[in-house]
PDB file of N, H, CA, C and O in Angstrom:
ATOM      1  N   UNK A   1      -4.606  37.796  -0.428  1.00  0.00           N
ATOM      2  CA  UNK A   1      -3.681  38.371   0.525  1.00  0.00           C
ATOM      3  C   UNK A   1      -2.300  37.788   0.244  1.00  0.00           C
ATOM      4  O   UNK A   1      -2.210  36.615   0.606  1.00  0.00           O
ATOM      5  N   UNK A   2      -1.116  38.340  -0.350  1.00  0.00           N
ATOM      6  H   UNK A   2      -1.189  39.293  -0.644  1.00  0.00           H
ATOM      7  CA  UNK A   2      -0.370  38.004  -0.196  1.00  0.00           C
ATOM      8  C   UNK A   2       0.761  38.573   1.391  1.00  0.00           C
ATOM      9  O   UNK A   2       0.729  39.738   1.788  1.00  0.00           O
ATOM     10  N   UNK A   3       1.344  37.858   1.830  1.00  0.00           N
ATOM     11  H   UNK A   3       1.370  36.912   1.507  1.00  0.00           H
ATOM     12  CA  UNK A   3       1.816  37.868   2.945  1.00  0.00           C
ATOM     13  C   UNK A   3       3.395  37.752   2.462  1.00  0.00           C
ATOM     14  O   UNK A   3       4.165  37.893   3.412  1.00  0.00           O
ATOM     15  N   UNK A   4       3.969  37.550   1.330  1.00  0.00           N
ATOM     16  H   UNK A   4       3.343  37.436   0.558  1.00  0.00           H
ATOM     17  CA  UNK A   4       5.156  36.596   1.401  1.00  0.00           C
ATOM     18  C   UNK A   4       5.514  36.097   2.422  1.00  0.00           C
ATOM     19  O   UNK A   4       6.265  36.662   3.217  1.00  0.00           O
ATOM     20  N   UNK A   5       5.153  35.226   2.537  1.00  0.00           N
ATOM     21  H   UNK A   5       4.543  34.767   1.891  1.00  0.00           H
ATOM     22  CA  UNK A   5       5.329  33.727   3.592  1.00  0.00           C
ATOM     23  C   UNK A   5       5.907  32.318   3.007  1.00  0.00           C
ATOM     24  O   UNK A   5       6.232  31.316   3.645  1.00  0.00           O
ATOM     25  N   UNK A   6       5.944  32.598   1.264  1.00  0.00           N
ATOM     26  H   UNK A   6       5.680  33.412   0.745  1.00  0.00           H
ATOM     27  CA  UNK A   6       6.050  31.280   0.736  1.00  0.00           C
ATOM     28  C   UNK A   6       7.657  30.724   1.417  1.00  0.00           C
ATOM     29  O   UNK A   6       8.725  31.284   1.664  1.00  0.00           O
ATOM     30  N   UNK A   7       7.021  29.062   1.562  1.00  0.00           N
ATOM     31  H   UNK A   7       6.153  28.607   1.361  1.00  0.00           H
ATOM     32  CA  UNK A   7       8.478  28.550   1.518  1.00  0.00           C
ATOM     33  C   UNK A   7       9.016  28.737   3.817  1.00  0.00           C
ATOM     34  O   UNK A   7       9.907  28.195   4.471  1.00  0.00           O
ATOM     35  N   UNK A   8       8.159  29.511   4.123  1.00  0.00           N
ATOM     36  H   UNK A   8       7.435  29.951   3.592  1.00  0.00           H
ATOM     37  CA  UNK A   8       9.085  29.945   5.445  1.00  0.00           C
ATOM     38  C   UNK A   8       8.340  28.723   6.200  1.00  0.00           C
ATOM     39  O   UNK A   8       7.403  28.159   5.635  1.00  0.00           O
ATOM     40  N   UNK A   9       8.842  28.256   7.700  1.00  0.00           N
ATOM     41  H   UNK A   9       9.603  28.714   8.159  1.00  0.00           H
ATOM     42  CA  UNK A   9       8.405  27.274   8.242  1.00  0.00           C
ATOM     43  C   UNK A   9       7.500  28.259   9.411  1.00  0.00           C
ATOM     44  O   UNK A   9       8.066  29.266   9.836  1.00  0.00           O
ATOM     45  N   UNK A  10       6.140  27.942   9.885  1.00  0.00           N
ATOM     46  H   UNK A  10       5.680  27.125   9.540  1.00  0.00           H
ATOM     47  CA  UNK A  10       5.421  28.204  10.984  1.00  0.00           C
ATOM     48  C   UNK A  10       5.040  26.831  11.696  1.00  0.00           C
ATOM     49  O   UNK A  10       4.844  25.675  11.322  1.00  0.00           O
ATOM     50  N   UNK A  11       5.029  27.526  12.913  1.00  0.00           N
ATOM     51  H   UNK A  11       5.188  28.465  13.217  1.00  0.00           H
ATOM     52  CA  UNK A  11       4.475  26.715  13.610  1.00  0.00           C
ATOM     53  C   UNK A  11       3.108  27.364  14.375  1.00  0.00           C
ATOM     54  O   UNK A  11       3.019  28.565  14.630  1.00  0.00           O
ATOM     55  N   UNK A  12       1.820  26.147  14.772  1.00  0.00           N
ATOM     56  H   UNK A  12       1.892  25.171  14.565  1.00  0.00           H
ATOM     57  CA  UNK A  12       0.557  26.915  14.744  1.00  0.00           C
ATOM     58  C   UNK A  12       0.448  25.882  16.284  1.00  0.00           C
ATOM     59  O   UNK A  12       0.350  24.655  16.245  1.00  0.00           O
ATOM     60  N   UNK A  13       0.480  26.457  17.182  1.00  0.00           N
ATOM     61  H   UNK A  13       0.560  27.453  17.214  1.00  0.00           H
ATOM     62  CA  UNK A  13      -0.081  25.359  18.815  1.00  0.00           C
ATOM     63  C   UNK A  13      -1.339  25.486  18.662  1.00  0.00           C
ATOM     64  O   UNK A  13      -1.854  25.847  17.604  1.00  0.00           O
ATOM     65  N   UNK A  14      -1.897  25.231  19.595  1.00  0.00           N
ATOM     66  H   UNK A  14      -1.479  24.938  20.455  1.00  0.00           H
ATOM     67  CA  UNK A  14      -3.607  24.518  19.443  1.00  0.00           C
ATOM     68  C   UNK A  14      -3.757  25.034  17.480  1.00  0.00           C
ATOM     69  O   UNK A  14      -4.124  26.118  17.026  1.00  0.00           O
ATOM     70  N   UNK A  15      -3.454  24.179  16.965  1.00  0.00           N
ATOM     71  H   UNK A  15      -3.156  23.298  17.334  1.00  0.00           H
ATOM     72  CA  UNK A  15      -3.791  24.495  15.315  1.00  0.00           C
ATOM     73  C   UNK A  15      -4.769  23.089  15.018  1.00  0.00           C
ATOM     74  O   UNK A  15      -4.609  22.652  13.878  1.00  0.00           O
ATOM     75  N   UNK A  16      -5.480  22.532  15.633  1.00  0.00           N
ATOM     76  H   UNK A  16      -5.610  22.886  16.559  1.00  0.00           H
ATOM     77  CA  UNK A  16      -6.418  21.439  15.090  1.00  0.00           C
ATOM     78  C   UNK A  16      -7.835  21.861  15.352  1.00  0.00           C
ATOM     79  O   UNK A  16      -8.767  21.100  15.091  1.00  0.00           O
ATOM     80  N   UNK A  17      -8.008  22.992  15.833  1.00  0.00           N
ATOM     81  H   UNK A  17      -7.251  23.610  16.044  1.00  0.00           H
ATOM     82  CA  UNK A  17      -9.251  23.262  16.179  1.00  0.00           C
ATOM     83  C   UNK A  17      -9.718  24.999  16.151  1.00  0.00           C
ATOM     84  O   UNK A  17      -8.962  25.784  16.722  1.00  0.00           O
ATOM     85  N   UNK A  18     -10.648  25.391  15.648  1.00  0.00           N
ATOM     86  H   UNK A  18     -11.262  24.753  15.184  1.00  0.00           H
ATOM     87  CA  UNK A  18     -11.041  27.011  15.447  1.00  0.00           C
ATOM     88  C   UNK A  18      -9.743  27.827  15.225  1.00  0.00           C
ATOM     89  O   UNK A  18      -8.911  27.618  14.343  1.00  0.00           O
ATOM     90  N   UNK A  19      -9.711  28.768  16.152  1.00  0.00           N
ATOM     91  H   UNK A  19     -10.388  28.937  16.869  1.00  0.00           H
ATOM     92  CA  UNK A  19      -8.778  29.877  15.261  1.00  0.00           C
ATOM     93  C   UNK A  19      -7.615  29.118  15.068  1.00  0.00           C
ATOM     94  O   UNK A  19      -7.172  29.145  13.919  1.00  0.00           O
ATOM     95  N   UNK A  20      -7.110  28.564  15.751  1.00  0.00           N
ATOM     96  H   UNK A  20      -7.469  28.542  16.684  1.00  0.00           H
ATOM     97  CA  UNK A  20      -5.308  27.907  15.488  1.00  0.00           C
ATOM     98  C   UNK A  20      -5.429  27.537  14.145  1.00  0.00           C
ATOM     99  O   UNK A  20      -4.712  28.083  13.306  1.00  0.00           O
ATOM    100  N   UNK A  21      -6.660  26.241  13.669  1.00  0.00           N
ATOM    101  H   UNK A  21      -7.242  25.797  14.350  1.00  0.00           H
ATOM    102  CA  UNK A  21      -7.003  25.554  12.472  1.00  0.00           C
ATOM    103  C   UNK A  21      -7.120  26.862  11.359  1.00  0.00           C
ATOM    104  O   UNK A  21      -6.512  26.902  10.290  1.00  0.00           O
ATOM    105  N   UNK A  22      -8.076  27.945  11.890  1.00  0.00           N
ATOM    106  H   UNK A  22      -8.570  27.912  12.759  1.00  0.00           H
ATOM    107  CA  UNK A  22      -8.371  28.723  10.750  1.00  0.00           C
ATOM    108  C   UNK A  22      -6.648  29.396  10.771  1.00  0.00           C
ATOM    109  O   UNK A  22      -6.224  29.493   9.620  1.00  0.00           O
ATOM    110  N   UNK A  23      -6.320  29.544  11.116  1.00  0.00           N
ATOM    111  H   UNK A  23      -6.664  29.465  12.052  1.00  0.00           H
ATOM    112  CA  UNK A  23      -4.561  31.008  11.220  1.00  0.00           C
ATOM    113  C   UNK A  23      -3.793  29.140  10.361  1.00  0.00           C
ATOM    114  O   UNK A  23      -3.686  29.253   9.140  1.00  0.00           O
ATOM    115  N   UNK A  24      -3.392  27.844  10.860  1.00  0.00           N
ATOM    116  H   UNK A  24      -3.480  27.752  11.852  1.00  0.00           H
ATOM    117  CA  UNK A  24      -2.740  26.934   9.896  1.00  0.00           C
ATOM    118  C   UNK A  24      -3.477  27.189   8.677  1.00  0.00           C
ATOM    119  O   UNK A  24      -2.960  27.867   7.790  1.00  0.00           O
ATOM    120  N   UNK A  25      -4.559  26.739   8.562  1.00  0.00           N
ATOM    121  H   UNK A  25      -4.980  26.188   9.283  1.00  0.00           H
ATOM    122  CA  UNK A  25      -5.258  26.633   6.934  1.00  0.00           C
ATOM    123  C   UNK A  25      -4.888  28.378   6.030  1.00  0.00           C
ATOM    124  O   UNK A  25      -4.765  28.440   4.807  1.00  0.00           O
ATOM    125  N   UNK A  26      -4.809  29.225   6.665  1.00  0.00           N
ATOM    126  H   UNK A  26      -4.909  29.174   7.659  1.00  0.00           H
ATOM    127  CA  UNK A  26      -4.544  30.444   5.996  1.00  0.00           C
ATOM    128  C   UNK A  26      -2.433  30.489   5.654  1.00  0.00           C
ATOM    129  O   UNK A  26      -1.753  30.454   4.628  1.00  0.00           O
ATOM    130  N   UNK A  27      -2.225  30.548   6.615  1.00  0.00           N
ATOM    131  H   UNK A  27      -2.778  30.577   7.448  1.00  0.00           H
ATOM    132  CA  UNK A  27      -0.629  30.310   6.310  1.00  0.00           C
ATOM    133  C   UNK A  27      -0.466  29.128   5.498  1.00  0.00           C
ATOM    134  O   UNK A  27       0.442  29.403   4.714  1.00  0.00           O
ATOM    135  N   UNK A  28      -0.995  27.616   5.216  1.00  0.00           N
ATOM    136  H   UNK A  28      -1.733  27.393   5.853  1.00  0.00           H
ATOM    137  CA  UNK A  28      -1.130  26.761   4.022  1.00  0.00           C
ATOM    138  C   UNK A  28      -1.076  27.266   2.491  1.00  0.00           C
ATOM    139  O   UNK A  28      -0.219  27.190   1.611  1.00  0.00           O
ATOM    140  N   UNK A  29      -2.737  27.968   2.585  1.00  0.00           N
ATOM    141  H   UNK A  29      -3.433  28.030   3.300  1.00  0.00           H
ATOM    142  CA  UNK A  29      -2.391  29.217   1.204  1.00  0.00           C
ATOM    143  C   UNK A  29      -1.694  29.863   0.976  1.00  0.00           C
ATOM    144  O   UNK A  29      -1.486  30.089  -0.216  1.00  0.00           O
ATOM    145  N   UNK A  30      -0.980  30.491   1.924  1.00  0.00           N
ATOM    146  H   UNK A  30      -1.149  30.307   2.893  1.00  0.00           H
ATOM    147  CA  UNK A  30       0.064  31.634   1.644  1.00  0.00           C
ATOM    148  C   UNK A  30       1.255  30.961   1.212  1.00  0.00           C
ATOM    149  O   UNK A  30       2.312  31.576   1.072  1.00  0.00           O
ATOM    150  N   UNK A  31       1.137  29.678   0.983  1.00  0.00           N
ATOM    151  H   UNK A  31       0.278  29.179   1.097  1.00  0.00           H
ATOM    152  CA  UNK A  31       2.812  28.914   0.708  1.00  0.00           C
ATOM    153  C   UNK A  31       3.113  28.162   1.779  1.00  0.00           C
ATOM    154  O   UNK A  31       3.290  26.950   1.656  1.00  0.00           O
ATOM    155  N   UNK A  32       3.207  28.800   2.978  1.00  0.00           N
ATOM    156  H   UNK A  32       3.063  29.784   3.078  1.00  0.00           H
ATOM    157  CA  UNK A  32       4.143  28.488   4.223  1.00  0.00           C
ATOM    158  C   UNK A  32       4.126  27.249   4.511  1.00  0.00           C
ATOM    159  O   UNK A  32       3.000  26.847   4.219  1.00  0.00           O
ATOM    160  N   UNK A  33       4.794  26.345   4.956  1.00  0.00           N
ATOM    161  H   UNK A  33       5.709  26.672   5.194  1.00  0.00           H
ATOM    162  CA  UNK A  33       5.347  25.367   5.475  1.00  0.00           C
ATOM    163  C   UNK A  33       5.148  24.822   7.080  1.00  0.00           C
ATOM    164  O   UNK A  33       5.970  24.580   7.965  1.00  0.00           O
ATOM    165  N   UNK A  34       3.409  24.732   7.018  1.00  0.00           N
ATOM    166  H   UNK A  34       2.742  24.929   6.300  1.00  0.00           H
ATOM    167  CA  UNK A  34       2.752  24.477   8.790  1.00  0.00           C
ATOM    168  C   UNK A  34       2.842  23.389   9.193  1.00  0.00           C
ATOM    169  O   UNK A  34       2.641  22.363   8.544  1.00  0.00           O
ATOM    170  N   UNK A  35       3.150  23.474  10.290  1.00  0.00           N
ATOM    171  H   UNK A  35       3.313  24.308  10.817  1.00  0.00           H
ATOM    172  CA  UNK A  35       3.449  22.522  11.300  1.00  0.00           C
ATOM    173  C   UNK A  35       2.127  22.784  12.748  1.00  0.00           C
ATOM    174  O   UNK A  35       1.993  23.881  13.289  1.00  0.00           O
ATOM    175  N   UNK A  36       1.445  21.763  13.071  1.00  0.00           N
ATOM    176  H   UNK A  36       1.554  20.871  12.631  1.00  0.00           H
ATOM    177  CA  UNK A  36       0.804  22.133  13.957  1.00  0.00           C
ATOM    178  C   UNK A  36       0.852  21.115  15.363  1.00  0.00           C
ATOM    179  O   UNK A  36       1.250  19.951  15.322  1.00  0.00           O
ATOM    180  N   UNK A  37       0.333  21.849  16.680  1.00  0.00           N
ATOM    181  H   UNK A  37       0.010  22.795  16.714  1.00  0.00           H
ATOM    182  CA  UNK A  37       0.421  21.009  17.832  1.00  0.00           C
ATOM    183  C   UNK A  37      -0.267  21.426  18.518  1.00  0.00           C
ATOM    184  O   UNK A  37      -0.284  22.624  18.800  1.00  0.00           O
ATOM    185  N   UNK A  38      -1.612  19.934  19.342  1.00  0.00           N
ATOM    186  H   UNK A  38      -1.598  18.961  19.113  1.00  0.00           H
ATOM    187  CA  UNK A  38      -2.448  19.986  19.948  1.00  0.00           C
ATOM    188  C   UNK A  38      -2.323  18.988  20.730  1.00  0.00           C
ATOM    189  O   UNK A  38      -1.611  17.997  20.569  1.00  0.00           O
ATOM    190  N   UNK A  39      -3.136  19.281  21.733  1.00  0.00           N
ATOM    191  H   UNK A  39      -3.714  20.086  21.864  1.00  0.00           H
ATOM    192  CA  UNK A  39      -3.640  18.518  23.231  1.00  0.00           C
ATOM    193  C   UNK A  39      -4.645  17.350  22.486  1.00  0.00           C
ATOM    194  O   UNK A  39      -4.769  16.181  22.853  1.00  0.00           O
ATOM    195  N   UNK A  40      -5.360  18.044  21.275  1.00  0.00           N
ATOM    196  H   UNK A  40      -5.260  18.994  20.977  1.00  0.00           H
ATOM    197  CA  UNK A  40      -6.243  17.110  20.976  1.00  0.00           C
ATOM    198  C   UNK A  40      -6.122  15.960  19.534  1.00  0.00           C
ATOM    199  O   UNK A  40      -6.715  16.193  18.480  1.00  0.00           O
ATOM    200  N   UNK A  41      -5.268  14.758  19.748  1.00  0.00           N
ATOM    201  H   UNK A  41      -4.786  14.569  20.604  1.00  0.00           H
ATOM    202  CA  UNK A  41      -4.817  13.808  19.024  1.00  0.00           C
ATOM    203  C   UNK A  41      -6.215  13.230  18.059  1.00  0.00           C
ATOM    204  O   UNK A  41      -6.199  12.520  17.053  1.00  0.00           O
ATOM    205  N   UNK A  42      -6.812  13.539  18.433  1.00  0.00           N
ATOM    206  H   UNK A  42      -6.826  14.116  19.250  1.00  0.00           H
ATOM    207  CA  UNK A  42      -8.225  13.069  17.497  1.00  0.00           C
ATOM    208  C   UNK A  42      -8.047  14.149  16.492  1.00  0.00           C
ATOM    209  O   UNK A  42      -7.625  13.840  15.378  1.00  0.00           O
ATOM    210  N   UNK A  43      -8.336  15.428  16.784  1.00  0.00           N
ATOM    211  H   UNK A  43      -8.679  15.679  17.689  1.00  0.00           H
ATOM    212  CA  UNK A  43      -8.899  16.713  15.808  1.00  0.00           C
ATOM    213  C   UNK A  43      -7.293  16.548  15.013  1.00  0.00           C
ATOM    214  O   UNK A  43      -7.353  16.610  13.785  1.00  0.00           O
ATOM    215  N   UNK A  44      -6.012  16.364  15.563  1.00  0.00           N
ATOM    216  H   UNK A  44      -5.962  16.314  16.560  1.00  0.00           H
ATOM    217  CA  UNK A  44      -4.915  16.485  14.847  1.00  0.00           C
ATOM    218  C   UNK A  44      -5.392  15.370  14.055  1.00  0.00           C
ATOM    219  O   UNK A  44      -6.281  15.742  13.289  1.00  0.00           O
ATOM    220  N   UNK A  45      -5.116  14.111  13.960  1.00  0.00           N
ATOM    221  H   UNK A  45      -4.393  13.809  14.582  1.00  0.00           H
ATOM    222  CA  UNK A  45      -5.765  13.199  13.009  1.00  0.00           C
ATOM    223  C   UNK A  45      -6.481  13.403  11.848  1.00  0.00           C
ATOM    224  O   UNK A  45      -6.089  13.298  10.686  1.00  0.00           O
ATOM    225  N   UNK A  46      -8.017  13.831  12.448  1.00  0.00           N
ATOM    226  H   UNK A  46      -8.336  13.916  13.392  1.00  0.00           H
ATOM    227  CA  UNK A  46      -8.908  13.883  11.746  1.00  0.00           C
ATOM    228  C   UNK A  46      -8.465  15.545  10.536  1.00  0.00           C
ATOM    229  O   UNK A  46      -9.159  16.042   9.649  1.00  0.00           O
ATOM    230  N   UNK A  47      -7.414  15.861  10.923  1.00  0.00           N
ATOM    231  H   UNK A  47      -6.850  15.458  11.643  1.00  0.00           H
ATOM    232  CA  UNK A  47      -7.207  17.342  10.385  1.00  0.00           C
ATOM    233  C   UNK A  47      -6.158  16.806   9.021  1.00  0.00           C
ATOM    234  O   UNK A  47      -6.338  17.337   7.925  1.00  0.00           O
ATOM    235  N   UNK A  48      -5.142  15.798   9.176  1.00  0.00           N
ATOM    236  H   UNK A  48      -4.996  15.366  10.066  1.00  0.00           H
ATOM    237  CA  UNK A  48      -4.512  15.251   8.431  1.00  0.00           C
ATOM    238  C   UNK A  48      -5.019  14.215   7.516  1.00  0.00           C
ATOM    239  O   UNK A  48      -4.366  13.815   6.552  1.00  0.00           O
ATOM    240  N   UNK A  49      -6.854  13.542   8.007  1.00  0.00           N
ATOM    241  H   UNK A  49      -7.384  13.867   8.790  1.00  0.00           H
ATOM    242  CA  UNK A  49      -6.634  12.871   6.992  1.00  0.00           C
ATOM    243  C   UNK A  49      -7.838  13.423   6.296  1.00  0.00           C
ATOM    244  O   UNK A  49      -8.382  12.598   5.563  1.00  0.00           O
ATOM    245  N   UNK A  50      -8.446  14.716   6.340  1.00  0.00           N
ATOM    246  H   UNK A  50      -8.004  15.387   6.936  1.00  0.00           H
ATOM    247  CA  UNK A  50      -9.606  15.876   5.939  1.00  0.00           C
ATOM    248  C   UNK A  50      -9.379  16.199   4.902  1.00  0.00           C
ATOM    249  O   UNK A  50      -9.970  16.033   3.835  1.00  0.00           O
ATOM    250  N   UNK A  51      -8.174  16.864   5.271  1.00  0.00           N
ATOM    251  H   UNK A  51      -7.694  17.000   6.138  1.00  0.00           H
ATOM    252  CA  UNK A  51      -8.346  18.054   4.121  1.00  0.00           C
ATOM    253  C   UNK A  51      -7.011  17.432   3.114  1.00  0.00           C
ATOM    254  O   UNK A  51      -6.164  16.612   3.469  1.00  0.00           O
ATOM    255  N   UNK A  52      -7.137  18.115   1.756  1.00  0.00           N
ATOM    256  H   UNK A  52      -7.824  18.781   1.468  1.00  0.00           H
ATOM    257  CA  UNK A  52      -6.685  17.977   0.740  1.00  0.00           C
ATOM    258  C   UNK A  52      -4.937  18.008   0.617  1.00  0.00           C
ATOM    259  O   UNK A  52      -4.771  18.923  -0.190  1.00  0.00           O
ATOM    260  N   UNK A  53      -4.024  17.666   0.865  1.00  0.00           N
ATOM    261  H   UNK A  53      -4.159  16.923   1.520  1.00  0.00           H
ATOM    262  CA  UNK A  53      -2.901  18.590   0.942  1.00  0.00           C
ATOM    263  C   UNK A  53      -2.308  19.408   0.864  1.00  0.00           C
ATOM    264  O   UNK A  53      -1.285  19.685   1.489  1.00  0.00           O
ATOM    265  N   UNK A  54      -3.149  20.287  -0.390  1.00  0.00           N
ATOM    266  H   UNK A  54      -3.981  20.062  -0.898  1.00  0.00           H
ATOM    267  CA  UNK A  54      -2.938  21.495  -0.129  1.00  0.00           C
ATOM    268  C   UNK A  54      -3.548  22.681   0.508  1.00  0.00           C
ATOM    269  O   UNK A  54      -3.377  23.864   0.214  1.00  0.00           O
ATOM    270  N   UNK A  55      -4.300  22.155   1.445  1.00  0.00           N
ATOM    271  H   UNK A  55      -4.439  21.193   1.683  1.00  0.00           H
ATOM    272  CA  UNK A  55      -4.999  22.983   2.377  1.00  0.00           C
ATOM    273  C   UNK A  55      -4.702  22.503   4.086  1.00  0.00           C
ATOM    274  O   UNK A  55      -5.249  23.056   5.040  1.00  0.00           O
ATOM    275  N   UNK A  56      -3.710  21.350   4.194  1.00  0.00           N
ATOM    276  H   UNK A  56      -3.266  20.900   3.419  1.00  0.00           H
ATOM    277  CA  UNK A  56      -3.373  20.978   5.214  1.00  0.00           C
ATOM    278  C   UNK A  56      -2.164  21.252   5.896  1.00  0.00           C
ATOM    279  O   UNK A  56      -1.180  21.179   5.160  1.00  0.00           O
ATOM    280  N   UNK A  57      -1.958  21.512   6.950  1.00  0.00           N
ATOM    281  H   UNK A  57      -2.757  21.571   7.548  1.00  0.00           H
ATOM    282  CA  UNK A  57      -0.231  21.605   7.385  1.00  0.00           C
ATOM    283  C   UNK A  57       0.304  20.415   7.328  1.00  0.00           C
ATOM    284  O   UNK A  57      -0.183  19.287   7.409  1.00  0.00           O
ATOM    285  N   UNK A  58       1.695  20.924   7.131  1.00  0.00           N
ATOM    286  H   UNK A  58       2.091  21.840   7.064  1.00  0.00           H
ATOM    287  CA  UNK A  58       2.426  20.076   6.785  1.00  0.00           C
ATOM    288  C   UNK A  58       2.532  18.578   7.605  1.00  0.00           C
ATOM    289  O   UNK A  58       2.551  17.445   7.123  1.00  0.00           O
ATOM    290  N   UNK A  59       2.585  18.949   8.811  1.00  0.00           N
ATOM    291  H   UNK A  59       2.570  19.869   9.202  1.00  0.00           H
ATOM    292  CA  UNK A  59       3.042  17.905   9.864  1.00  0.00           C
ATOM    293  C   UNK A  59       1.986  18.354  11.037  1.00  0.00           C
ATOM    294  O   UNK A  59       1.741  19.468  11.499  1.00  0.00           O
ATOM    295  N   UNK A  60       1.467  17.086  11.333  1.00  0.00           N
ATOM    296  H   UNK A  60       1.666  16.181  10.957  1.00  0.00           H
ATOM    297  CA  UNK A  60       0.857  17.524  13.567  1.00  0.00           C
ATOM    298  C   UNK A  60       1.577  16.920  14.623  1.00  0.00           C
ATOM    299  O   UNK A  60       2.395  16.050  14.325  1.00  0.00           O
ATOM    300  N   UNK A  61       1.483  17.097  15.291  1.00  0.00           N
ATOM    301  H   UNK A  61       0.819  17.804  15.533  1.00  0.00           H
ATOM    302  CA  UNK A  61       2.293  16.649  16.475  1.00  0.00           C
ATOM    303  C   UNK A  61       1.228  17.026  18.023  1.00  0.00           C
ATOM    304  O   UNK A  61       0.792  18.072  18.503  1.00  0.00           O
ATOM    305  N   UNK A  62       1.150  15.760  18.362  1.00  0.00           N
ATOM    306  H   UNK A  62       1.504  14.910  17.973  1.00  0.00           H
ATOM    307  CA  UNK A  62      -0.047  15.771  19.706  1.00  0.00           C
ATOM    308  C   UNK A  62       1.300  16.317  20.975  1.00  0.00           C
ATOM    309  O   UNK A  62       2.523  16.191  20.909  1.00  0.00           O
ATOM    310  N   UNK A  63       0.432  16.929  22.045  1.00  0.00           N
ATOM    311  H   UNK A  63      -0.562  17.031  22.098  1.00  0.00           H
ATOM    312  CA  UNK A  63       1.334  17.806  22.960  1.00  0.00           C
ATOM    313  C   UNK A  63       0.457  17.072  23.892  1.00  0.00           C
ATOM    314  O   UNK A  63      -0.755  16.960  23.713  1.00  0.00           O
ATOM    315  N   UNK A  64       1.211  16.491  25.064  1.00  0.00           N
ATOM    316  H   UNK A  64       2.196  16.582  25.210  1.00  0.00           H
ATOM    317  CA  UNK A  64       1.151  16.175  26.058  1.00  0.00           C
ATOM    318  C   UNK A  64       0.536  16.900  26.935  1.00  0.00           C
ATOM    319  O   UNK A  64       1.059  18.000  26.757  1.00  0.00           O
ATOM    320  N   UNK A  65      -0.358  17.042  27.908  1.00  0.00           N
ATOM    321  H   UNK A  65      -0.783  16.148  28.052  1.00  0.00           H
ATOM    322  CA  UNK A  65      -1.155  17.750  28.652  1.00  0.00           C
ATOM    323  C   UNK A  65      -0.232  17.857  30.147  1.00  0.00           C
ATOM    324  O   UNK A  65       0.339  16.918  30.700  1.00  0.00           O
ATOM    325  N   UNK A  66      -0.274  19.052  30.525  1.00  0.00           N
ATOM    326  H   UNK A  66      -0.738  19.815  30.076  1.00  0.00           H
ATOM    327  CA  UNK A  66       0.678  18.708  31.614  1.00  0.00           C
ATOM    328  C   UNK A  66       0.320  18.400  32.806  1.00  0.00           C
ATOM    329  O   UNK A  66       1.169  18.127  33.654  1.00  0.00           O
TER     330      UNK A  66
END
């Protein structure tokens, strides 16, 4: 699938867990430049130190629960 996406910045909220994780890990392949943010600081973790770099977003960032 190309998308041309390479190079653009996304951002993916709940992206550490099922679809968010699967929609980051797909925009990863496509090039794009993911950034993800979750409630859940474990799965963000465990998501950064998993997968390969090039199958990981770029950056996570844990979101405060309100």
């Amino acid at each position: 699938m190309d998308l041309d996406i390479r190079g653009l910045r996304v951002l993916v909220t709940a992206g550490a867990n099922g679809i968010g994780l699967a929609i980051a890990r797909a925009f990863t392949r496509e090039g794009a430049r993911v950034h993800t943010c979750d409630v859940d600081e474990a799965a963000l973790a465990a998501l950064a130190a998993s997968d390969p770099p090039s199958r990981r977003p770029n950056a996570t960032f844990p979101t405060a629960r309100p």
